[in-house]
N, C-alpha and C positions, 0 to 999 in steps of 0.2 A: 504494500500500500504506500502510496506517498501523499502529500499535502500539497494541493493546486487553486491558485487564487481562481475565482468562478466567475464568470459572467452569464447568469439570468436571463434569459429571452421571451420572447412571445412567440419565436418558432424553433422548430426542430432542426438543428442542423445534423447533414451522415456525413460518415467518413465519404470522403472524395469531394464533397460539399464546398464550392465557393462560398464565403461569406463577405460580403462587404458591411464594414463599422463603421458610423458617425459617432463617434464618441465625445459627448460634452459633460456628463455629468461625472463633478469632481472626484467622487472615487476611483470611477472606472477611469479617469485621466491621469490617477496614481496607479493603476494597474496597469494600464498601458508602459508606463515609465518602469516600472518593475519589470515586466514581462520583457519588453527590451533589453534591458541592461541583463536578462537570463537566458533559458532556454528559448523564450521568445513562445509557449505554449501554455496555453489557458483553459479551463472546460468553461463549456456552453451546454446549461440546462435550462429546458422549459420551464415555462413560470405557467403552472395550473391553475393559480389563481392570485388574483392580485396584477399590479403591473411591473412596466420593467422601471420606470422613475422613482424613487423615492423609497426601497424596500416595504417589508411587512409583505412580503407575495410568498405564497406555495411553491415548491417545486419540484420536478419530477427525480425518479433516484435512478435514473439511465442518463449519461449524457454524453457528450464527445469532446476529445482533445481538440482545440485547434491551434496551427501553427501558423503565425502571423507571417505574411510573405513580402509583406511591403507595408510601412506605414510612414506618415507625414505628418509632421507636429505643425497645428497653424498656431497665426499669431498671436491668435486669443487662448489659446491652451488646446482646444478641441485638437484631437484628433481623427485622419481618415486611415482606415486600416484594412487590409486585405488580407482573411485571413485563410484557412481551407481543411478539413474536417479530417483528421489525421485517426484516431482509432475510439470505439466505444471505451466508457467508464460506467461503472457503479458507485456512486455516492453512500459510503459507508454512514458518514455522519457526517455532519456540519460544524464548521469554527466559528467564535464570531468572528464577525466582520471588524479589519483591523487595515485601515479602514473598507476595505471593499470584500465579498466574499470569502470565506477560504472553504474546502473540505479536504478532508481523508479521502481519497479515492483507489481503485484499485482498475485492472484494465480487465475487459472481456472480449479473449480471444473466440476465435470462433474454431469449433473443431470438427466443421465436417468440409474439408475445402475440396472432399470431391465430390459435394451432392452438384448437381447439375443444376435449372431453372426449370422449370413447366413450360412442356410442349405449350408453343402458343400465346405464352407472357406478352412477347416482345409484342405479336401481332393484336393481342387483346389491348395493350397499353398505345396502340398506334390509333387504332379506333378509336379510345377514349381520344386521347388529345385531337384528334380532327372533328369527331363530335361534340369537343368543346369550343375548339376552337369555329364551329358552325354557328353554335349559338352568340357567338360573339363575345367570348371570354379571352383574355388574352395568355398568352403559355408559349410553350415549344411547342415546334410545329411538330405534326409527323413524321417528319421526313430526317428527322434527327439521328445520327450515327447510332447505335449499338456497341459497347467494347467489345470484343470476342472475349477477353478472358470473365469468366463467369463471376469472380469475386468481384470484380469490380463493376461488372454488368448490372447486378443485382442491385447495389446501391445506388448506380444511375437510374435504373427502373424507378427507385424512391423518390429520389432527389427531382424528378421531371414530373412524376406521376399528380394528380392537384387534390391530392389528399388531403384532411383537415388537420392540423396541428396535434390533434388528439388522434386520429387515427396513423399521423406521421412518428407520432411516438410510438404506439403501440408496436411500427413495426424496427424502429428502432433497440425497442428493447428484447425484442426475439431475438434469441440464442439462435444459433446458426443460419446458414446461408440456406439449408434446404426448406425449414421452418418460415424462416425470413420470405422467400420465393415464393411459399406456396400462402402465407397470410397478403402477399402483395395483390395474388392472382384473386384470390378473394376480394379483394376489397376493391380492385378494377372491376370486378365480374358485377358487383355490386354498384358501382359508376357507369356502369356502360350500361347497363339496365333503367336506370334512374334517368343518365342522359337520352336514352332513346325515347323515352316518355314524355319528355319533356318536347326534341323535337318533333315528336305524332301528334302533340297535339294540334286540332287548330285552331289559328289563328285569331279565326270567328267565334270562336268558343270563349277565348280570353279576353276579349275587346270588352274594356270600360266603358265604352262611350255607347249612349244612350242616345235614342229616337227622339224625334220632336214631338 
């Protein structure tokens, strides 16, 4: 286990995960300066409830390292930070805040790196995103690359997918790649059903506006 200052979010970030930070609020512009001057890596956990300004928020006990790639101090203190989703952690327990988060954490390797993905993910998750992007939501297109190597695939499947922050955790905290795969295809199976519904209906059916 080791001890890793924390940064609180409103969303789920996964391994392989770009993040971009506007960082203004003064703790976390001491953690920025700390994390620099070290390994330059931080966790990022969901905040269940509550926000991300001002503590007193819930948070989840899954979360991820991430390693800062680029960052830029402006001239009023705030910082912009680039940072990218390096491996899952468990939050054993929490420190106080001194001044910015800290916990004990420990890391969750995954141990089946030969289960494969579900026939059909990638094409299930291609539909989604063009039937979302039909209705006029904005996302990745379909047409977006795939990794070949499967560990990594997996988590791109997440990180694109337009999952809820709660259902983003959920599959963040699944133990393995094959588990992990098969709660994704679920929970597209379940998006692509929902968005079909939504484009059948019609039109005339949902129109507010009223006769004379």
């Amino acid at each position: 286990m080791q001890q890793l200052p924390m940064f609180p979010l409103g969303t789920v970030l996964f391994p392989h995960m770009v993040l971009p930070l506007h960082v203004f609020e003064p703790r976390y512009r001491a953690l920025m300066a700390d994390v620099l001057a070290g390994d330059r890596e931080f966790g990022v956990t969901l905040i269940t409830r509550g926000h991300e300004v001002g503590g007193d928020d819930e948070r989840a006990d899954v979360g991820t390292v991430a390693r800062i790639v680029q960052a830029e101090e402006q001239d009023d203190g705030r910082w912009l930070v680039i940072a990218v989703g390096v491996r899952r952690v468990r939050i054993d327990r929490w420190l106080d805040d001194r001044p910015y988060p800290h916990a004990v954490v420990e890391d969750l390797p995954d141990g089946d790196d030969d289960a494969v993905l579900p026939a059909g993910l990638e094409a299930r998750l291609r539909r989604v995103l063009a039937m979302h992007a039909e209705l006029g939501f904005d996302g990745v297109p379909a047409t977006f690359e795939v990794e070949s190597d499967p560990s990594v695939a997996c988590w791109q499947i997440a990180v694109v997918a337009p999952l809820t922050p709660f259902d983003a955790q959920r599959v963040l905290a699944t133990d393995g790649r094959g588990p992990r795969a098969a709660l994704l295809d679920e929970l597209l199976g379940d998006l692509e059903e929902v968005l079909g519904f939504q484009l059948s209906e019609d039109p005339e059916d949902t129109d507010d506006t009223t006769g004379p």
